[in-house]
C-alpha positions as CSV (number, residue, x, y, z in Angstrom):
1,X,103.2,109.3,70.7
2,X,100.2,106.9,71.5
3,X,97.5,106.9,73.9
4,X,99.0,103.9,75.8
5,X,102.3,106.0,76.3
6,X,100.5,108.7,78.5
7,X,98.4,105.7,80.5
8,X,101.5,104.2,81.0
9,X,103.0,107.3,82.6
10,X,100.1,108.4,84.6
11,X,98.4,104.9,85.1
12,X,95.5,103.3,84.3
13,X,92.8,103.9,87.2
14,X,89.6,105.0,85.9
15,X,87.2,106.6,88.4
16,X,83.6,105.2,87.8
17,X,80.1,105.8,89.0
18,X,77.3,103.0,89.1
19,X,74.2,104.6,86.6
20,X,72.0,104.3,89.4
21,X,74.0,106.6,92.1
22,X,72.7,109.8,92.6
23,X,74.5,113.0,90.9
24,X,75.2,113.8,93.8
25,X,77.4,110.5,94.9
26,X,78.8,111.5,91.7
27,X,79.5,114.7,92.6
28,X,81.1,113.4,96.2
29,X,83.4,111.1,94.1
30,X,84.2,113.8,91.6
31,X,85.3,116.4,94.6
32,X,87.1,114.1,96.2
33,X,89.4,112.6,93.4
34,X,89.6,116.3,92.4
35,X,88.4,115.0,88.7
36,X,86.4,116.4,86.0
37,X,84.7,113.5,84.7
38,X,83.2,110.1,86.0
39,X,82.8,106.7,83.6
40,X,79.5,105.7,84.1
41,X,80.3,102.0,84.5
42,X,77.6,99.1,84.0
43,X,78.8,95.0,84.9
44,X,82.2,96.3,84.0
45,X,80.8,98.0,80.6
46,X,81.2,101.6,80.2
47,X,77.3,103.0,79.7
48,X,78.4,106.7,79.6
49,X,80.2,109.7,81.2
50,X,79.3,112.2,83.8
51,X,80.9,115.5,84.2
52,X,81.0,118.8,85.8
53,X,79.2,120.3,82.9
54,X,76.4,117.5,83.4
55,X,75.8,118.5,86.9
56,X,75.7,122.4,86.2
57,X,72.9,121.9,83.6
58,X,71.2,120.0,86.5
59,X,71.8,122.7,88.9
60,X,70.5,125.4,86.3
61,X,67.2,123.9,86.5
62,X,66.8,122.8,90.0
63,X,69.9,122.8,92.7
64,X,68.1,120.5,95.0
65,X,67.4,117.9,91.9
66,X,71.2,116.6,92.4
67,X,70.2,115.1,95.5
68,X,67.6,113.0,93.8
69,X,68.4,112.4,90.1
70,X,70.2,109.6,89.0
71,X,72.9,110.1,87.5
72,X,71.7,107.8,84.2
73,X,68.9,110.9,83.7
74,X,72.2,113.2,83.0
75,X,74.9,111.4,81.8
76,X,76.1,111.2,78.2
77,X,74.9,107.9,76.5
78,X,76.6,108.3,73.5
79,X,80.6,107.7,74.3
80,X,83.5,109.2,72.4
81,X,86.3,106.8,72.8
82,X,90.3,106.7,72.2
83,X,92.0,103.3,71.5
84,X,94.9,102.4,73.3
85,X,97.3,102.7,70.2
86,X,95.8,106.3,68.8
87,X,98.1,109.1,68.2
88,X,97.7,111.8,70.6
89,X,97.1,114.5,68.2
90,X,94.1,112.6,66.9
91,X,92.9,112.3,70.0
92,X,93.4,116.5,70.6
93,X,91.5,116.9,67.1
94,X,88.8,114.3,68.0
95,X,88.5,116.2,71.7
96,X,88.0,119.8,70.3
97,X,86.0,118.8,67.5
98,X,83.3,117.7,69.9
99,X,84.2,120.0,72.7
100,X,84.7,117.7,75.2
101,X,87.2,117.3,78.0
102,X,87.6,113.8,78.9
103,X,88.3,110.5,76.9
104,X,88.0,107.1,78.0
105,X,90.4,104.7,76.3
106,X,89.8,101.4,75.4
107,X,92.0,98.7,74.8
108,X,89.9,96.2,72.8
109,X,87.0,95.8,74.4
110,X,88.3,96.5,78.2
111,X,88.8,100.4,79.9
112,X,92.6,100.5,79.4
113,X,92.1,104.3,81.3
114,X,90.9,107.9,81.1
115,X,92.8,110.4,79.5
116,X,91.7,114.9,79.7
117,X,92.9,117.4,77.5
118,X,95.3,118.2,80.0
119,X,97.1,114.9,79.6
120,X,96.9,115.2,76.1
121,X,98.8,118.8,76.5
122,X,101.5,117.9,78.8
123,X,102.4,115.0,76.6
124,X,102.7,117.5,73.7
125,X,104.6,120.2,75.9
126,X,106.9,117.1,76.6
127,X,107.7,115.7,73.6
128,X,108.5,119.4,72.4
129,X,110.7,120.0,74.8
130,X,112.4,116.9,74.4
131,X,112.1,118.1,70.6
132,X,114.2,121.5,71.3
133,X,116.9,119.9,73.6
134,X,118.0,117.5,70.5
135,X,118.0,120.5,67.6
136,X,120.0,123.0,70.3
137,X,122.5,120.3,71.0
138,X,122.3,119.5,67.6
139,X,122.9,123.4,66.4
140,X,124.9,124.1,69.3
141,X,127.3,120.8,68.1
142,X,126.4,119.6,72.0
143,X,126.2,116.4,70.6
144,X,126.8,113.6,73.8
145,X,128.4,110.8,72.0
């Protein structure tokens, strides 16, 4: 399975955040689309990521800092990116090589969508399942003709 098959089932909105918002605009946006992860978006190039983990480090140091930092002093500069057409299990490996949780994929040069671990996973619970049904009808001679 590709990267485009799970953007195609869950669609291709990406939630974004201007680099010169405040973390904690990010952090309104990130509560209320109940996400983990913003892209940091730049005349519709993607400049970075901001996630949860970026605003706890914040808050470590200084609580009241996400009411004034902007959230280019936190994000992550250097993106990790899927491509549209990658298999899903090189994105899993790619994802827990680096530890992150989020990957934005592109499709050429364009944002074709944001896909988490947790899309990665159901995909992979899916496609098992799918997996088993064919080998028990198989074994089972349940075969629909």
């Amino acid at each position: 399975m590709h990267l485009h098959n799970i953007l195609r089932a869950k669609g291709s909105h990406v939630h974004s955040v201007a680099p010169d918002k405040t973390v904690k605009e990010a952090v309104e946006l990130l509560v209320e689309h109940n996400i983990g992860a913003l892209l940091v978006v730049e005349n519709l190039s993607p400049v970075g990521i901001i996630t949860e983990r970026d605003v706890l480090r914040l808050c470590r140091r200084d609580a009241c800092l996400v009411n004034t930092t902007l959230v280019s002093e936190i994000m992550t500069r250097e993106l990790i990116v899927g491509r549209s057409d990658d298999e899903v299990e090189h994105s899993m490996a790619v994802l827990t090589e680096a530890h992150i949780r989020h990957l934005p994929v592109l499709d050429g040069e364009l944002i074709a969508g944001m896909i988490s671990i947790g899309d990665l996973v159901k995909s992979q619970l899916q496609e098992g399942a799918v997996t088993i049904h064919y080998l028990r009808d198989y074994i089972t001679g349940n075969r629909a003709l």
